[in-house]
N, C-alpha and C positions, 0 to 999 in steps of 0.2 A: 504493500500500500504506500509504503515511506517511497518506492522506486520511483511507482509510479506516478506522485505526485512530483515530485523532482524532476522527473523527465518531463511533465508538460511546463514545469516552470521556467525548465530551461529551453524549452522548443519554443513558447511563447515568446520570450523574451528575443531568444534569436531571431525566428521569423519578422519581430517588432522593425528590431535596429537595421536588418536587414533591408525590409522595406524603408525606412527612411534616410540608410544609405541614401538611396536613392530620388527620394522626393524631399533629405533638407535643401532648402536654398546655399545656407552655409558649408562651404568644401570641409573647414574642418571638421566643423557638428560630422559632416558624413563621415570622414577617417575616423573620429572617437566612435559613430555608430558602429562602426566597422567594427573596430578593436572590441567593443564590447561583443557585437556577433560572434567573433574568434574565441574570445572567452567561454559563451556559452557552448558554442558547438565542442571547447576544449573540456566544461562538463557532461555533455553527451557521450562523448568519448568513454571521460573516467567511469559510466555508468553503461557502458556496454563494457567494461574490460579491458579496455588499451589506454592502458596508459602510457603508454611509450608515444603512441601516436597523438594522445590530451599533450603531451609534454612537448612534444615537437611544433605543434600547433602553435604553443603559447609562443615558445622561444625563438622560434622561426618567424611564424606571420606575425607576432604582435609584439615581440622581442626588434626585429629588425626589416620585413617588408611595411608595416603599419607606421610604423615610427618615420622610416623613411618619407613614404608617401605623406605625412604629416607631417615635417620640416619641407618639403618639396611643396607645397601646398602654400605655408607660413612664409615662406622664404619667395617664391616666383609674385612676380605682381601680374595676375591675369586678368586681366577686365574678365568678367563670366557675363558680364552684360552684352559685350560687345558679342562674346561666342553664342548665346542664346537666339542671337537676332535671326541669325540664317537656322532657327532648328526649324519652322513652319517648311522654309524650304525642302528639307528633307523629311517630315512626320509623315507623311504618308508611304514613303519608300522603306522607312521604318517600321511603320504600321504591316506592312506587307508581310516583310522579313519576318517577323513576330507571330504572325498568323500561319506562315508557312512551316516554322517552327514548333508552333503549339499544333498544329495539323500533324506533324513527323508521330511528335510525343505521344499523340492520341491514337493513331495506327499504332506503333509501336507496342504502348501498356495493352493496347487492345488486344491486340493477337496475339498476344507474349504469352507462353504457356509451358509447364513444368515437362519435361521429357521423362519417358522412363526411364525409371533405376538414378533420379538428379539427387534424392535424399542418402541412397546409401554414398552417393559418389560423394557430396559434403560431409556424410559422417567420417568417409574413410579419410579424406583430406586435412581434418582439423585435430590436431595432435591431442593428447588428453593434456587438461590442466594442470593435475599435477606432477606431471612430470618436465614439464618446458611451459618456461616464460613465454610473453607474448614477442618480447625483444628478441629473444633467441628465435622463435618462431619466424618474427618478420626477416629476422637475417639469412635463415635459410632459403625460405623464398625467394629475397633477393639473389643473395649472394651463390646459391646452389643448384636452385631450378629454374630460376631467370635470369642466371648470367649474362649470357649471350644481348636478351634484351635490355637488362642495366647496363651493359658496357656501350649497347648501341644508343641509349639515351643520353649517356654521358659527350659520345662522341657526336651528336645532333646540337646539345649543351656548347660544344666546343666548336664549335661550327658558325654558330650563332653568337657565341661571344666577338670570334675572331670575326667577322661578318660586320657588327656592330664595330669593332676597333678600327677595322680599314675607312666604312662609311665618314667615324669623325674624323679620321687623318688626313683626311683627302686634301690635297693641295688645294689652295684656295688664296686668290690675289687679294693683295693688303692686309692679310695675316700675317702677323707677327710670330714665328714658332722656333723655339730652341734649337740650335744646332748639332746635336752632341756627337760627331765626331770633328766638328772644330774643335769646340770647349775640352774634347781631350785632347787632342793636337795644342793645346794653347801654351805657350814658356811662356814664362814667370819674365822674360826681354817683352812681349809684349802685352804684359798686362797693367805697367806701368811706363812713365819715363819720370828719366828723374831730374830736374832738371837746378843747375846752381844759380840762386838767387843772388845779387849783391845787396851787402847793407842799404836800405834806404833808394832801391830803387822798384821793389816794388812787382808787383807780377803783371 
């Protein structure tokens, strides 16, 4: 009963902030709404059993992507006035997108249906409790049965990084951008001159 009352208060709660991500006026109000979703959905977590993955949650999304997006927010000066004007523009092409979507999800849940033999195949797959953690658990997953695809995910990760670094380096006239293999190349001949002054005349 105690479960069950805690899981609507934290579903409520989440679904809340959730939605007003989305409809505060104010960017930050939405990132604190945010951080507080993360929170809840991090006790939904503790109360299904992962706590590995509550923990991750916290420390990840509201430890360092929530934070960030909240100094980026605090810090950039964006008119949100000026961005709004052209949304009429696009609402209807939006409106579409949305519809097409929630159409997908509703064939989707609709014809979705258990196959035989799906319950013993989940019983055989989930280790007993007490004998392995959930952490141990998810590592083997990872690291054992889905190698192959967590290495491929990493290298998509890296891909996308390097992808992103080239975009900002791109040469670009009237930028100003550090040298660094002059600046190693540089003696200490010319990074100064020295030059002798006489009394009372002055530079």
């Amino acid at each position: 009963m105690v479960a069950a009352i805690t899981f609507y208060i934290f579903a409520t709660i989440l679904v809340t902030s959730a939605i007003m991500v989305v409809f505060s006026k104010n960017p930050v109000h939405s990132v604190l709404f945010l951080i507080l979703a993360f929170f809840n959905a991090a006790g939904l977590f503790v109360l299904l059993g992962a706590e590995f993955v509550a923990m991750i949650l916290v420390i990840v999304y509201v430890g360092a992507v929530a934070v960030m997006f909240l100094f980026v927010v605090m810090m950039l000066d964006i008119n949100f006035a000026e961005l709004r004007k052209g949304l009429m523009d696009y609402l209807w092409i939006g409106l579409l997108i949305g519809f097409i979507l929630l159409f997908e999800m509703v064939v989707i849940v609709g014809g979705w249906s258990m196959t035989d033999g799906i319950a013993t195949t989940i019983t055989a797959a989930t280790p007993p409790v007490n004998e392995i953690t959930n952490t141990d658990a998810i590592g083997r997953i990872l690291y054992t049965d889905n190698i192959f695809l967590f290495q491929l995910a990493g290298l998509i990760l890296l891909v996308a990084m390097i992808g992103a670094i080239v975009l900002t380096h791109r040469k670009r006239e009237g930028v100003k951008k550090q040298n660094i293999n002059d600046q190693v190349k540089r003696r200490r001949e010319d990074a100064y001159e020295a030059i002798d002054v006489k009394p009372g005349s002055g530079i």
